[in-house]
Residue frames as qw, qx, qy, qz and C-alpha x, y, z in Angstrom:
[[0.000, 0.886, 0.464, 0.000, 0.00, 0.00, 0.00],
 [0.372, 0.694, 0.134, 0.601, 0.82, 3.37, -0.39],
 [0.459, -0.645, -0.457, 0.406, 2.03, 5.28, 2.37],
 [0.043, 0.856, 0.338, 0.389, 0.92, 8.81, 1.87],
 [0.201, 0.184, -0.474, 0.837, 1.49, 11.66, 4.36],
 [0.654, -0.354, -0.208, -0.636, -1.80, 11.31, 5.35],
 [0.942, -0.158, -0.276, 0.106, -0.69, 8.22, 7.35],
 [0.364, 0.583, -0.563, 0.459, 2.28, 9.46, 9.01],
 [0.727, -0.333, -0.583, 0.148, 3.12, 7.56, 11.76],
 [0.159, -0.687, 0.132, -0.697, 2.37, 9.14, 15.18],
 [0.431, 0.138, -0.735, 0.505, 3.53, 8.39, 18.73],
 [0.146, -0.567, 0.193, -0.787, 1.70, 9.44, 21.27],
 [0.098, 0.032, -0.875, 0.472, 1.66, 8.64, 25.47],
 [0.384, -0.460, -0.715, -0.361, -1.55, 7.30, 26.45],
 [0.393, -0.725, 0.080, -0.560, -3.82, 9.17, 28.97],
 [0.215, 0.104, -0.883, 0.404, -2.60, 8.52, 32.27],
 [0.505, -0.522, -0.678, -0.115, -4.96, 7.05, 34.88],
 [0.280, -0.798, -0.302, -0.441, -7.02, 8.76, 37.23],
 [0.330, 0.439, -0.707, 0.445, -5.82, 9.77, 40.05],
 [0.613, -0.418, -0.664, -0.093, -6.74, 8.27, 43.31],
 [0.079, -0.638, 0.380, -0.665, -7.44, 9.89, 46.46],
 [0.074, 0.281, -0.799, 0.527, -6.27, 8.91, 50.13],
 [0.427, -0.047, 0.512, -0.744, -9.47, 8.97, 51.06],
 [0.786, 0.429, -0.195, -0.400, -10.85, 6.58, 48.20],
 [0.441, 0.431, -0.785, -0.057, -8.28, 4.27, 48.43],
 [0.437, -0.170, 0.705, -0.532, -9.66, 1.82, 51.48],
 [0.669, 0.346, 0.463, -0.468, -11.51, -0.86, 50.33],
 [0.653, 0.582, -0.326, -0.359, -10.61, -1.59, 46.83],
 [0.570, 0.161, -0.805, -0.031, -8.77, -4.95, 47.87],
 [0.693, -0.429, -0.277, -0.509, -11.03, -7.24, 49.84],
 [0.107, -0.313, 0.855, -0.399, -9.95, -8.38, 53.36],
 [0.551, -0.311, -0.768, -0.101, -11.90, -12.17, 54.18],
 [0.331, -0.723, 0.006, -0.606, -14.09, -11.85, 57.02],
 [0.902, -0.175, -0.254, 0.303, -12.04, -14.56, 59.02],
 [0.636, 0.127, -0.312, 0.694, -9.18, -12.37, 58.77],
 [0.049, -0.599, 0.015, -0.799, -10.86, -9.28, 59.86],
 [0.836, -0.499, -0.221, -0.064, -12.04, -11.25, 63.12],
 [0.827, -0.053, -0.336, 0.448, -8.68, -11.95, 63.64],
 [0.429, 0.393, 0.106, 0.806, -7.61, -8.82, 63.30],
 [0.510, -0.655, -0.298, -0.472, -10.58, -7.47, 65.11],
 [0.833, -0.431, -0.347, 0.017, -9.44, -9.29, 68.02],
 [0.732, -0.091, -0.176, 0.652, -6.04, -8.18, 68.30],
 [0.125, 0.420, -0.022, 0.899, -6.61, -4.95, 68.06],
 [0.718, -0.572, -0.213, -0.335, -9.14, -5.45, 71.27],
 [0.812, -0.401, -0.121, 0.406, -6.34, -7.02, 73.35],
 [0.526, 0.369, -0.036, 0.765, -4.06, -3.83, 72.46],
 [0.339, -0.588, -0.072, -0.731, -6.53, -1.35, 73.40],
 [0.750, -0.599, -0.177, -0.215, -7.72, -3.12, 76.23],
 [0.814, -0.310, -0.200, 0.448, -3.82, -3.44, 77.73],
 [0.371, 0.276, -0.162, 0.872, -2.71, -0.16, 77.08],
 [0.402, -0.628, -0.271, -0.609, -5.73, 1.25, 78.34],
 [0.773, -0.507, -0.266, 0.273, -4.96, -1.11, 81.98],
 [0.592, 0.063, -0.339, 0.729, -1.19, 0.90, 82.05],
 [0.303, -0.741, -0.251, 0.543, -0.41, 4.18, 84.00],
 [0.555, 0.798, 0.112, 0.206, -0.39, 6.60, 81.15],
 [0.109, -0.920, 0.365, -0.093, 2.64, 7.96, 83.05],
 [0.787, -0.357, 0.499, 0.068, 4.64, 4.29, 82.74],
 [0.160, -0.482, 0.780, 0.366, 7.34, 3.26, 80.85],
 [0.379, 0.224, 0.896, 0.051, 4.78, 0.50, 79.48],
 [0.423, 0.779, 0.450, -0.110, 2.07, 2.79, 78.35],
 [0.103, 0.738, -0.423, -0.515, 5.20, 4.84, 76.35],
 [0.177, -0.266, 0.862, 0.393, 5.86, 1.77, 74.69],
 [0.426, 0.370, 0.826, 0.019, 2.50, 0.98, 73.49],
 [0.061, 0.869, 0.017, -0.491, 2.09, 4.42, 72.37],
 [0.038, 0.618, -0.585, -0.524, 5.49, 4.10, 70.20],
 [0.394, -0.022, 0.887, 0.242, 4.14, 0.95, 68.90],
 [0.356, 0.775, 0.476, -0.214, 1.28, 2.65, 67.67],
 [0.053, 0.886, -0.150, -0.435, 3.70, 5.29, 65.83],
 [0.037, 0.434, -0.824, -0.361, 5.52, 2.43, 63.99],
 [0.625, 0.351, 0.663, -0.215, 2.12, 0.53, 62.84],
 [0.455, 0.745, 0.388, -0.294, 2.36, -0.36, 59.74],
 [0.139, 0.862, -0.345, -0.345, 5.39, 1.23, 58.86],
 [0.403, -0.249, 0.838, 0.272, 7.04, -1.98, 57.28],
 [0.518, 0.554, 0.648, -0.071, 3.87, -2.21, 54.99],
 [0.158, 0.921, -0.031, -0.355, 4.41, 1.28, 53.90],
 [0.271, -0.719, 0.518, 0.375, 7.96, 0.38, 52.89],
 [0.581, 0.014, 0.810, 0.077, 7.45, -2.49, 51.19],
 [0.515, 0.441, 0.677, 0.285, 4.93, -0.74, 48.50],
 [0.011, -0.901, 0.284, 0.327, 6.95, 2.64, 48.26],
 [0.161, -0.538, 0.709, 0.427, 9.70, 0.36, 47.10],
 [0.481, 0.289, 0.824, -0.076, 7.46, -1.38, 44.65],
 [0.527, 0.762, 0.215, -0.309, 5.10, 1.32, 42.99],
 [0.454, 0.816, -0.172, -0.313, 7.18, 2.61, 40.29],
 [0.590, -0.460, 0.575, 0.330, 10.17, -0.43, 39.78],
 [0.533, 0.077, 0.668, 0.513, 9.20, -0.95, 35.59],
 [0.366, 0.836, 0.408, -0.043, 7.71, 2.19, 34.38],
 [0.110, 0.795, -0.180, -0.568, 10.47, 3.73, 32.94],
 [0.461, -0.299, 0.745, 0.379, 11.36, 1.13, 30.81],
 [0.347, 0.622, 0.696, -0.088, 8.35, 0.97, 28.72],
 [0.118, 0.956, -0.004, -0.268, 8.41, 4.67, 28.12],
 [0.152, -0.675, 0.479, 0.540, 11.48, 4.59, 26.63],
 [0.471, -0.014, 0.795, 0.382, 10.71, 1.84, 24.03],
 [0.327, 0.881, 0.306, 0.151, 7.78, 4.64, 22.20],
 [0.256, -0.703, -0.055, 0.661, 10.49, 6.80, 22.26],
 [0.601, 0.794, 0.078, 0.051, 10.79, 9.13, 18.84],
 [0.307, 0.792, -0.526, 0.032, 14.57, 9.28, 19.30],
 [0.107, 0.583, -0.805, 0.014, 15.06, 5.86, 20.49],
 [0.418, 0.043, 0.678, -0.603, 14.02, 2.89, 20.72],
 [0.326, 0.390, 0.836, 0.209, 10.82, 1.11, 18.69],
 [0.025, 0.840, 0.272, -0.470, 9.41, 4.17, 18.46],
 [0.129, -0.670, 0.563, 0.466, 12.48, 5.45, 16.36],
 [0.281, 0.062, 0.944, 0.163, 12.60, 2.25, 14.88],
 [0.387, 0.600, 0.696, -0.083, 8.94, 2.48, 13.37],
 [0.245, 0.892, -0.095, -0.369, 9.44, 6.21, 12.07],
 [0.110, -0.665, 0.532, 0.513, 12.69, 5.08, 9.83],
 [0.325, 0.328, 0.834, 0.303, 10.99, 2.38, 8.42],
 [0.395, 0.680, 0.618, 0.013, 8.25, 4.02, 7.28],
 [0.124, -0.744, 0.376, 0.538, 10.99, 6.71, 5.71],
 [0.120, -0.388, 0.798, 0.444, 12.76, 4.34, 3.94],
 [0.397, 0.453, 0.797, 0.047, 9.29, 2.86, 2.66],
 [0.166, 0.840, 0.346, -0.383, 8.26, 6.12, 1.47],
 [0.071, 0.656, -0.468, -0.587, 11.31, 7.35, -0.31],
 [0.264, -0.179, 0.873, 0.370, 10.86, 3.90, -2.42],
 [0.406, 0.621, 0.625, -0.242, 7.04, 4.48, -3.39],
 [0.542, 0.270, 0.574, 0.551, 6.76, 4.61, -6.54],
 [0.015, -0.873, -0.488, -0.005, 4.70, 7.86, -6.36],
 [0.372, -0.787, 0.178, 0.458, 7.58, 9.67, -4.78],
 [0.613, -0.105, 0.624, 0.472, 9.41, 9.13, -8.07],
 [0.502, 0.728, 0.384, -0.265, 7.62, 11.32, -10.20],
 [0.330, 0.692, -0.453, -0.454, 10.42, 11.24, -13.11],
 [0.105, -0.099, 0.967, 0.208, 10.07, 7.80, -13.55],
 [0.227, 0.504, 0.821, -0.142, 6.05, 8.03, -13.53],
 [0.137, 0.369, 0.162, -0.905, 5.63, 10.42, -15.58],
 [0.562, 0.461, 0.225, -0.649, 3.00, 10.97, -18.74],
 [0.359, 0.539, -0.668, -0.367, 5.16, 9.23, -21.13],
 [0.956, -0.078, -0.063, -0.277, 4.21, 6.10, -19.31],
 [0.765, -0.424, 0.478, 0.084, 6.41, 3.34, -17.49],
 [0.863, 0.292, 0.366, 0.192, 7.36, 1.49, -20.91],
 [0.573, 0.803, 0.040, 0.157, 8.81, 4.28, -22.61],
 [0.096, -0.849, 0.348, -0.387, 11.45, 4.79, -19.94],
 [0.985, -0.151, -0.044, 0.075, 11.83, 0.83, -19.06],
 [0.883, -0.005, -0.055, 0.466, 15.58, 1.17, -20.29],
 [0.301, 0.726, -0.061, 0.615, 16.48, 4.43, -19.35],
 [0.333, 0.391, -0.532, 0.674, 18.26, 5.84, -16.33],
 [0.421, -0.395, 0.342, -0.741, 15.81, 6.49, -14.06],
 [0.905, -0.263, -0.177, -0.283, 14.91, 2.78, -13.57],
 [0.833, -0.001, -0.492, 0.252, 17.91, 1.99, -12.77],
 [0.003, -0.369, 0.289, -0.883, 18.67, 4.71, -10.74],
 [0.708, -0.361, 0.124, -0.594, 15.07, 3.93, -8.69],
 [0.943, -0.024, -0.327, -0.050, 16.37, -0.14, -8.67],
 [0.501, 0.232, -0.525, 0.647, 19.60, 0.75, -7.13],
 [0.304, -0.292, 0.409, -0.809, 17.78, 2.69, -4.36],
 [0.850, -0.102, -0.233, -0.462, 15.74, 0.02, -3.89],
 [0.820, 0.074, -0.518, 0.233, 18.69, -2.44, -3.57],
 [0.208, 0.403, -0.386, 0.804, 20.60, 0.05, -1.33],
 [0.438, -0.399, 0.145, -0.792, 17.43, 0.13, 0.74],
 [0.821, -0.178, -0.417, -0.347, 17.02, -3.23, 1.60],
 [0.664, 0.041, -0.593, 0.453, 19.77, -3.82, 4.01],
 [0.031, -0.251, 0.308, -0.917, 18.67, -1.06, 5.69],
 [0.706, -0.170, -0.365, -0.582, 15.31, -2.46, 5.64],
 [0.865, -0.311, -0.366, 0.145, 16.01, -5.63, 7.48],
 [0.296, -0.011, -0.560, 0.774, 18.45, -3.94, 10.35],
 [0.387, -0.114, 0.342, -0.849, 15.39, -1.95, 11.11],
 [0.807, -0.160, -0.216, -0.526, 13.16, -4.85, 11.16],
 [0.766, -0.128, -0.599, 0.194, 15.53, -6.85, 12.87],
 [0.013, 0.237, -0.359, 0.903, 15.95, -3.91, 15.40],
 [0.594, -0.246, 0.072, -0.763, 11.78, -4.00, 15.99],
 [0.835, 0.040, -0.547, 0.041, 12.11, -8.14, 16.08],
 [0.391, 0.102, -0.524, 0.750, 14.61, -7.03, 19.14],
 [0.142, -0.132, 0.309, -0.931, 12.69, -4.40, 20.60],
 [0.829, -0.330, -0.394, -0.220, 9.17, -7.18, 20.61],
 [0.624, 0.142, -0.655, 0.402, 11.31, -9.29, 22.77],
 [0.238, 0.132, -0.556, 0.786, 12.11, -6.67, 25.03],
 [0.496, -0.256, 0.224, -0.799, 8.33, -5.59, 25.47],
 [0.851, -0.219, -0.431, -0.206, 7.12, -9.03, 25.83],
 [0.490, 0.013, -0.606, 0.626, 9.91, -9.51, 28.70],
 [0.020, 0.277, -0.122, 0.953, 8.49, -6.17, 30.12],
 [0.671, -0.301, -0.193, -0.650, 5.14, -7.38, 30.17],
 [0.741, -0.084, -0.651, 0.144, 6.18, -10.71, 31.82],
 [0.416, 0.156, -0.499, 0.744, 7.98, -9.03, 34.13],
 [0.360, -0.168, -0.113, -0.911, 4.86, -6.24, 34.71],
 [0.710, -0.294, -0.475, -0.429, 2.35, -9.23, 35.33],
 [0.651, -0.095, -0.639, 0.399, 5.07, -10.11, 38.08],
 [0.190, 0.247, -0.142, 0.939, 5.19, -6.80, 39.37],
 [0.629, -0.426, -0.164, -0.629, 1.15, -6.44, 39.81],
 [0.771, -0.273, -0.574, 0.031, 1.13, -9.97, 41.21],
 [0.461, 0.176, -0.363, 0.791, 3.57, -8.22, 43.77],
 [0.126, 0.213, 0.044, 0.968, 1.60, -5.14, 44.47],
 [0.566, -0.423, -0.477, -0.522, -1.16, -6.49, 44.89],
 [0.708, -0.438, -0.510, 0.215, -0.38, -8.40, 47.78],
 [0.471, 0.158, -0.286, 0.819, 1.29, -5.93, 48.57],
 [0.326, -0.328, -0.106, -0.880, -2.10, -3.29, 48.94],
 [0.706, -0.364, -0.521, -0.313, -3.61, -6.48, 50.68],
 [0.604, -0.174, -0.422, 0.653, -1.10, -5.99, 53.33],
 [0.079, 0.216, -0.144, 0.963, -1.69, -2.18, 53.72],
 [0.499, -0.424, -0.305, -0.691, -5.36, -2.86, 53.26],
 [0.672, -0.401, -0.621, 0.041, -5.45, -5.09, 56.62],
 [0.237, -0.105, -0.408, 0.875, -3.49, -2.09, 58.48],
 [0.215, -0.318, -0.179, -0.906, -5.81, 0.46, 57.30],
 [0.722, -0.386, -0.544, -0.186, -8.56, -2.30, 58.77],
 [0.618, -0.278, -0.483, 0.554, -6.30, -2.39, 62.04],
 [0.112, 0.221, 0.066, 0.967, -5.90, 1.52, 62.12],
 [0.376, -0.285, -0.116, -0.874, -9.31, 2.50, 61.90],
 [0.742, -0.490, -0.457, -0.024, -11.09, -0.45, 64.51],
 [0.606, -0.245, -0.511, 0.558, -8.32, 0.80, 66.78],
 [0.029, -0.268, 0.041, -0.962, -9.25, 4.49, 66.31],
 [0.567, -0.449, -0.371, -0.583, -12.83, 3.58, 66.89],
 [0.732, -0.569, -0.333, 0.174, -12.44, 1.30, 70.38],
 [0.517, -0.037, -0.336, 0.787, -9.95, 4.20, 71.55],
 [0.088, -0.284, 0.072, -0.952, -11.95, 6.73, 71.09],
 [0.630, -0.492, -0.498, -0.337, -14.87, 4.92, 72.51],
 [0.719, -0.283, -0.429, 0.467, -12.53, 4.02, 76.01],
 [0.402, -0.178, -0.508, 0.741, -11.70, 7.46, 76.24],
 [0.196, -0.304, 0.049, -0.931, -15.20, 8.71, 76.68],
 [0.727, -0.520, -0.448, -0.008, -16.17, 5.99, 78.94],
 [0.681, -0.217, -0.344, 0.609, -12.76, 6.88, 81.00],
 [0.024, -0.596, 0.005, -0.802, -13.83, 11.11, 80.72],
 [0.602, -0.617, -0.234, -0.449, -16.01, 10.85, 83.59],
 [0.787, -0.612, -0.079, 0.006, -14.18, 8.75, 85.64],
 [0.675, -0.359, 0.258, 0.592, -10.54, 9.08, 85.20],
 [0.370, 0.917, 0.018, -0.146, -10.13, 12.74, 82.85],
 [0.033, 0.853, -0.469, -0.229, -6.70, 12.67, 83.02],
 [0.374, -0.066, 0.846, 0.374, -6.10, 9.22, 81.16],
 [0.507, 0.715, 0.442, -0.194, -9.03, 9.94, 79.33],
 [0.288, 0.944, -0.080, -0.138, -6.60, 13.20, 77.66],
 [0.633, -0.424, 0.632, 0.139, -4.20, 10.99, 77.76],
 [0.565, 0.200, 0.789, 0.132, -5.05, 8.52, 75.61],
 [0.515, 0.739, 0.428, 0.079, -6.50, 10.97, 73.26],
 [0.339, 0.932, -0.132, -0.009, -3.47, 13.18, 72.70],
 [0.241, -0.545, 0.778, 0.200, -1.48, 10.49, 72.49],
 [0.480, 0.269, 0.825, 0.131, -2.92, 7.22, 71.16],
 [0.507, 0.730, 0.456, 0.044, -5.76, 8.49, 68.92],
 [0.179, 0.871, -0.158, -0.429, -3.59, 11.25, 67.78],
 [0.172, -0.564, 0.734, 0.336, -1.10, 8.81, 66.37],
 [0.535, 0.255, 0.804, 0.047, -3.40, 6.27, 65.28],
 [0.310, 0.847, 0.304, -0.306, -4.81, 8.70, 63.30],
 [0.090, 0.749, -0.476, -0.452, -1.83, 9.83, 61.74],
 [0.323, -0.195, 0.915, 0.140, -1.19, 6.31, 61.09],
 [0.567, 0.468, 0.678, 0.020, -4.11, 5.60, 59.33],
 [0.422, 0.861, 0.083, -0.272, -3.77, 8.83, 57.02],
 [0.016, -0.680, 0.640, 0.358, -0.41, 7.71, 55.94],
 [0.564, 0.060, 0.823, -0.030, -1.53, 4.43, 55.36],
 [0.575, 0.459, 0.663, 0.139, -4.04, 5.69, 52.77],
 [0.143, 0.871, -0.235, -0.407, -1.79, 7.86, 51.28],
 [0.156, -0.437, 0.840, 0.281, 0.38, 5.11, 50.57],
 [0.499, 0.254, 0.827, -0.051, -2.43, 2.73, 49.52],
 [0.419, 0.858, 0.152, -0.256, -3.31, 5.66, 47.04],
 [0.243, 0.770, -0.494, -0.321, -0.17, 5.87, 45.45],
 [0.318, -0.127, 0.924, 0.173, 0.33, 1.88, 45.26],
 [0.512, 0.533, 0.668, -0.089, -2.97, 1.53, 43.55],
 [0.315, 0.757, -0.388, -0.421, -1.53, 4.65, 41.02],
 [0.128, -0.472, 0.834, 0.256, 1.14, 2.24, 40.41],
 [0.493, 0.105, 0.861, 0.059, -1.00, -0.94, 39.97],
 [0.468, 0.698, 0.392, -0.374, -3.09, 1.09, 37.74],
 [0.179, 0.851, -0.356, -0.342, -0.21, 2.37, 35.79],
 [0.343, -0.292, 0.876, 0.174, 1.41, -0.63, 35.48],
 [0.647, 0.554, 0.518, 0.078, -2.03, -2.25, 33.32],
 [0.385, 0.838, 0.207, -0.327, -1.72, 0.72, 31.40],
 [0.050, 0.670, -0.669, -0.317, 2.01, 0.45, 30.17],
 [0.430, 0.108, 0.870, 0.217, 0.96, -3.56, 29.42],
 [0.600, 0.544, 0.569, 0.146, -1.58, -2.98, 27.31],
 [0.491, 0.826, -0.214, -0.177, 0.24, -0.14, 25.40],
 [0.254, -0.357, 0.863, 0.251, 3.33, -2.61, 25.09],
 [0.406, 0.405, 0.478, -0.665, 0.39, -4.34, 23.44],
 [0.302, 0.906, 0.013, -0.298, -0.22, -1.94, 21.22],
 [0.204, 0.715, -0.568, -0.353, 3.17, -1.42, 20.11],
 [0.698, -0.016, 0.707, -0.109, 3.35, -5.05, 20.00],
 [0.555, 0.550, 0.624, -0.003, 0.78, -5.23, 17.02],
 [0.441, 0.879, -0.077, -0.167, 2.43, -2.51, 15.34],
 [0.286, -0.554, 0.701, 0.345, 5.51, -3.94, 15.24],
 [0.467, 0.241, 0.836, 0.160, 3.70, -7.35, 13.69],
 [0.345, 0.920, 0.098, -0.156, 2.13, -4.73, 11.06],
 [0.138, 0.889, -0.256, -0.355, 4.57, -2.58, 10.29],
 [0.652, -0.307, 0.687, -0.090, 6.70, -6.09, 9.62],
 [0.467, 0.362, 0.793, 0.149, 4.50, -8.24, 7.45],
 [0.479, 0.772, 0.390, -0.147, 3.12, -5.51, 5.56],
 [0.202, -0.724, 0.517, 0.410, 6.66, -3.98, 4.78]]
């Protein structure tokens, strides 16, 4: 087929995905209701033993700090996770390098050989009359000249498949990864907020009778728990960017994919 300039082959990065807020992110990977029992439970025997200490004891400082490092191993885990194959991808649409690159020179070196482009060999006198005259050979040598060039860039896009199929392999690991990884945040978040709720409950049973653990507990514990949970689903918001981003670079690997297998076979 002709390739026109009407057809000119364009790159462009696909929208990016929505973004997700902190406050939206809870809930989007399901916790069994076994584990949440469990979970349930322990966070009852926490509350209910820090609540027993002397807010002024060495004990009730340590439950306190344990409350300030909830979590925080989860956090790490899918910080160092979210973003480990998205730059690779991006570089393989690149327009200066890359498949990307790689697709634009082909369809150069296809263009300069259309016969159309050639318009002193095609002209009104008609193919036949000009069969044995310079310009055919002149348009056959560029042809020949063009053909090694031809296959290094098709064995270049043959190379650069490969590398997105690895990518994607790799990507499918990556989710698999991430996921569990959100299922792990998602059971703090679960821990977090049951532990906000039975603290704050304890210290307006303990207002009445005992004020000064009562303010205790609430400008210590719940203040931290609290903090804890909003980092939690900050982080659970930017891992779910990631997981989100991550589909999106597979299925435009995809994409280029099927233009490679195009641009190829139809070459």
């Amino acid at each position: 087929p002709t390739l026109g300039a009407e057809t000119d082959l364009v790159l462009s990065a696909p929208d990016p995905v929505p973004p997700v807020a902190a406050d939206k992110a809870a809930g989007l990977v399901p916790i069994e209701s076994g584990t949440k029992s469990k979970l349930d439970e322990k966070v009852s025997a926490f509350v209910a033993d820090l609540v027993a200490q002397d807010v002024n004891s060495p004990e009730f400082g340590k439950r306190v700090d344990a409350i300030t490092n909830m979590g925080r191993k989860e956090i790490a885990d899918a910080a160092g996770q979210s973003n480990r194959f998205l730059d690779r991808p991006v570089k393989a649409i690149s327009t200066e390098t890359g498949i990307g690159a790689d697709l634009i020179e082909l369809r150069r070196t296809v263009e300069k050989l259309d016969p159309a482009a050639n318009g002193k060999f095609f002209n009104k006198r008609g193919f036949l009359s000009r069969l044995l005259g310079s310009s055919v050979s002149n348009y056959f040598d560029q042809y020949k000249s063009a053909q090694s060039h031809i296959s290094g860039i098709l064995g270049a896009l043959a190379s650069g498949k490969d590398e997105l199929l690895k990518d994607n392999a790799a990507i499918a690991v990556e989710r698999q990864n991430l996921w569990a990884a959100m299922g792990r945040l998602e059971q703090m978040i679960h821990v977090s907020k049951a532990m906000d709720g039975q603290l704050e409950e304890k210290a307006g049973i303990l207002e009445s009778t005992d004020p000064a653990k009562s303010k205790a507990i609430k400008e210590t514990a719940l203040f931290y728990v609290r903090q804890r949970t909003q980092d939690l689903l900050t982080q659970m918001a930017v891992t779910v960017q990631g997981y989100l981003a991550l589909d999106l670079v597979k299925k435009n690997n995809v994409e280029l994919i099927k233009g490679v297998d195009r641009a190829s076979t139809t070459t």
